[in-house]
C-alpha positions as CSV (number, residue, x, y, z in Angstrom):
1,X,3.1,11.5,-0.8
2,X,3.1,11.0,-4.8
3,X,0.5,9.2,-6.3
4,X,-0.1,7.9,-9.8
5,X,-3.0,6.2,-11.4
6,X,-3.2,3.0,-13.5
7,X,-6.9,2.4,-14.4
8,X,-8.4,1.4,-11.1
9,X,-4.6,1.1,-9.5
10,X,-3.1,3.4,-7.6
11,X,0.3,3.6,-6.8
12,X,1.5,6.1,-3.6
13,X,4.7,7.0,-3.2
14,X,5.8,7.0,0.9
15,X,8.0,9.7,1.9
16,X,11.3,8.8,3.5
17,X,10.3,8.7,7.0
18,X,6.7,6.9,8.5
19,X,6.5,8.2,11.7
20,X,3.9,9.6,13.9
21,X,4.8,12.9,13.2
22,X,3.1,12.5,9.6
23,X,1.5,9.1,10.2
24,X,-2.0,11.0,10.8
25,X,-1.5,12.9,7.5
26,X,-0.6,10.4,5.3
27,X,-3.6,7.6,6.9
28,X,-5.8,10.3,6.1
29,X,-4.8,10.8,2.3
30,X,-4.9,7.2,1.5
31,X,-8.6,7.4,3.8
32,X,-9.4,9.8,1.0
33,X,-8.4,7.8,-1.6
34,X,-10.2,4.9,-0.6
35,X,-13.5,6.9,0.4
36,X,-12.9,8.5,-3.4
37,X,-13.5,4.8,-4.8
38,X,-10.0,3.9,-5.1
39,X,-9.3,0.0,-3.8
40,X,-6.3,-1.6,-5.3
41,X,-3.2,0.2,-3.8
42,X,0.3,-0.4,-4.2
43,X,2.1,1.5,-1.2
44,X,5.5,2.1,-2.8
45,X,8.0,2.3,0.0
46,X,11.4,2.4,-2.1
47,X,12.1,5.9,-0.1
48,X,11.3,5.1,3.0
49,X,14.2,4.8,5.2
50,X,13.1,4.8,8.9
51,X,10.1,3.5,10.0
52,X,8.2,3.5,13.0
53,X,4.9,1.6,14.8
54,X,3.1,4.3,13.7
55,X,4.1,3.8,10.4
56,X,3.5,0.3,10.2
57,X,0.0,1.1,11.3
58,X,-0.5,3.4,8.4
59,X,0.1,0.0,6.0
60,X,-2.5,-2.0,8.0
61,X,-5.1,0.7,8.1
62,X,-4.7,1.4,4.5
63,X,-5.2,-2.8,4.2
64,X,-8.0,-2.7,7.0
65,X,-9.9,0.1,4.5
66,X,-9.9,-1.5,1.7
67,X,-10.6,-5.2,2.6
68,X,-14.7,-4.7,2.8
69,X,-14.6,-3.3,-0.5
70,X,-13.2,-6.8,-1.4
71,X,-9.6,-4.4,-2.2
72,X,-6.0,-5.2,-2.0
73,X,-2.9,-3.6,-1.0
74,X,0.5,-4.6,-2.1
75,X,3.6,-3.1,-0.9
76,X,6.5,-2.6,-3.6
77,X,9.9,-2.0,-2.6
78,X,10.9,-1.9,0.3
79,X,14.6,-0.9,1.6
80,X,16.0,-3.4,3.5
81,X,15.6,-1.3,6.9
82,X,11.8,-1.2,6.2
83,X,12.0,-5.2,5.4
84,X,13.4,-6.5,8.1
85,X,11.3,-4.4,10.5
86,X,8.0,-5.7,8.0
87,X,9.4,-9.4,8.6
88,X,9.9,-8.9,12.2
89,X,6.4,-8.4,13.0
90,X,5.1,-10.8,10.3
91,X,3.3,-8.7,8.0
92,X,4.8,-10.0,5.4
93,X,2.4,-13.0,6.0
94,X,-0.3,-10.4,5.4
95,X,0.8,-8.2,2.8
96,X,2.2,-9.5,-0.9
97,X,5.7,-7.5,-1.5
98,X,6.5,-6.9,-4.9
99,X,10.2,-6.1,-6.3
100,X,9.1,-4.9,-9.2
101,X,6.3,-2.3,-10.5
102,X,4.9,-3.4,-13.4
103,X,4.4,-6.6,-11.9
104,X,2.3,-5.2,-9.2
105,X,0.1,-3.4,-11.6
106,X,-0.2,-6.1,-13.6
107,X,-1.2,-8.3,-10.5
108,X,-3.5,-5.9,-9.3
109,X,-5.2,-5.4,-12.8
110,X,-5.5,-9.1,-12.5
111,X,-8.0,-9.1,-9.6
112,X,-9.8,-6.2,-11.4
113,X,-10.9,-8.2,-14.3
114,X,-11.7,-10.8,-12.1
115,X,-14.1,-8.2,-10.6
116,X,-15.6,-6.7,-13.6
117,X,-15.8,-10.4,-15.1
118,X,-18.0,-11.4,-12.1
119,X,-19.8,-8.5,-12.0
């Protein structure tokens, strides 16, 4: 897992399989990043090939973490394997999917002046 910060978004890089074999791993290091303050995350999955149920539960955790800290998760590129399996169970009604990166960030810096604005 790779991760790179923008300001107050962070971008993590999925590895090329989700699986259960390293789905306990990786919900724990985006847990971390989360409990570390970290609430606007864009799950890059542009190298994940093969992707199972527990790997699909590792996206809605990570969502399920950082809704009460009013956070937001946005998935960026996904391969069309990972896609269709993300449109077969509908969470692409929960999750925004972004083809492009800079876009993302820029979306997700959006909501964080919103915050700070508020605030």
């Amino acid at each position: 897992m790779e991760i790179q910060n923008y300001d107050s978004v962070v971008l993590v890089g999925l590895p090329e399989k989700l699986v259960m074999a390293n789905s306990a791993e990786i919900r724990g290091d985006i847990q971390q990043l989360v409990e570390e303050g970290q609430k606007y995350l864009i799950l890059d999955l542009s190298r994940v090939e093969f992707i199972d149920s527990s790997g699909l539960s590792i996206l809605v955790s990570a969502l399920k973490a950082v809704q009460p800290l009013d956070g937001e998760v946005l998935l960026l590129k996904p391969t069309d394997n990972v896609r269709a399996l993300i449109e077969l169970t509908r969470l692409h009604q929960v999750f925004d999917i972004y083809e492009d990166q800079p876009a993302a960030i820029f979306h997700l810096h959006g909501m964080t002046r919103k915050i700070h604005a508020s605030a």
